[in-house]
N, C-alpha and C positions, 0 to 999 in steps of 0.2 A: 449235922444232926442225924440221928439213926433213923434211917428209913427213907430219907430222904434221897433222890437220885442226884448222884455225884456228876457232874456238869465238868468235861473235856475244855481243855483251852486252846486244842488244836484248831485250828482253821483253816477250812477247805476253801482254794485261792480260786483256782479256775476248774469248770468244771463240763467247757465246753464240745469237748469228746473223750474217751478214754485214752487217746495216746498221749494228751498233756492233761492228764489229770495232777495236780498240785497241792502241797501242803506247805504251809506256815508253822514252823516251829519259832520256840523262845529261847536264844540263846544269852549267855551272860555277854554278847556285841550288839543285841536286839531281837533280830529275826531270821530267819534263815528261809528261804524259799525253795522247792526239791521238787522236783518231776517227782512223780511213785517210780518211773524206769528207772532213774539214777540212783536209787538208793540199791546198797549190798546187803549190808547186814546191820541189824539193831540191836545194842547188848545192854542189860542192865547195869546200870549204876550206882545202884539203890533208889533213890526216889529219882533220879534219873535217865537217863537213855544216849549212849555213845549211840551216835549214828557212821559208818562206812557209807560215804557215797561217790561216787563217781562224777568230777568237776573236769567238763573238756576230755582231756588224754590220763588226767594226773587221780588217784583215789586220796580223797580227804575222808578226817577223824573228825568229829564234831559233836562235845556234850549238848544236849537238851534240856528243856528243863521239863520234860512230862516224862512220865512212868507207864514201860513198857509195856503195859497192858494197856494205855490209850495209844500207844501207837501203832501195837497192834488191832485194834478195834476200828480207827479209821484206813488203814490197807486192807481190813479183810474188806470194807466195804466196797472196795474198787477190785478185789481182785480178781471179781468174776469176769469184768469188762474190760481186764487190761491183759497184754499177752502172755502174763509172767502170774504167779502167785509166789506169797512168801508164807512161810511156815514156819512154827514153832520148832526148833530144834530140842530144846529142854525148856528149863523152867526160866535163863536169864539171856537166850538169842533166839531171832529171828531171823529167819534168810531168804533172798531174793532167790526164788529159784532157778531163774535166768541168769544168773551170775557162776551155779553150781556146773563144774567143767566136769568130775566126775566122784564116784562115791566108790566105797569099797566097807565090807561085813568084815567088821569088829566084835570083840566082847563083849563092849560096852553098848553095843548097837549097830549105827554106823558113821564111817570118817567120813567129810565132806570138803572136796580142796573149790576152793572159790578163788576165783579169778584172782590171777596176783599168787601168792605162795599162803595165802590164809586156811587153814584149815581148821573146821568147827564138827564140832560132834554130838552125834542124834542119837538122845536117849533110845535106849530099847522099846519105851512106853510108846513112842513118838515115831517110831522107824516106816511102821505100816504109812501112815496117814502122810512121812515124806514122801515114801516109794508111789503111792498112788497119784501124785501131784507132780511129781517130777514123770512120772510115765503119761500125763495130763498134757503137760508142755511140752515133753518131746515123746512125741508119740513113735 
């Protein structure tokens, strides 16, 4: 209904200090359970969300079934308390800024190589508010 506040299906597991802080996602096998640390990067799927996360030594792909603004909505919530934040790169990823190994000025903004050979790119609009996060965590 319009006007009505739209109610998340994420669910916050544990929440007994910030270094295991935890989310429950819905996946089409059940559930999926994630440290906030182990996750890399979030990308849109449409009503969706690919999650990159870090399982043991090995990085796993794993669709969701919430949309990337409730995903985003519960990491901002822990991300003042955990050692890492993750930031909007454009309008359809997310990234763990502890995972980002280095960056370099582009046209379009900036490149960003993450762990592994993945490389993701930060709108122009977006650039400032990486650089000040990323200078946050590694000072």
């Amino acid at each position: 209904m319009p006007g009505e506040e739209r109610k998340s299906t994420i669910v916050k597991e544990a929440m007994s200090s910030s270094e295991n802080a935890m989310l429950s996602f819905k996946t089409a096998a059940g559930a999926l359970v994630l440290a906030l640390t182990d996750i890399i990067t979030c990308k849109a799927l449409g009503k969706n969300t690919l999650l990159h996360y870090r399982s043991g030594q090995c990085s796993v792909e794993t669709v969701v079934f919430h949309l990337l603004a409730d995903v985003e909505e519960h990491l901002s919530l822990f991300s003042s308390q955990l050692p890492t934040a993750f930031v909007r790169c454009h309008r359809s990823t997310l990234v763990n800024v502890a995972y980002c190994r280095s960056w370099i000025s582009a046209d379009c903004g900036l490149m960003l190589q993450i762990e592994g050979d993945e490389c993701v790119e930060v709108s122009r609009r977006r650039s400032k508010t990486f650089l000040e996060v990323f200078e946050r965590v590694y000072p």
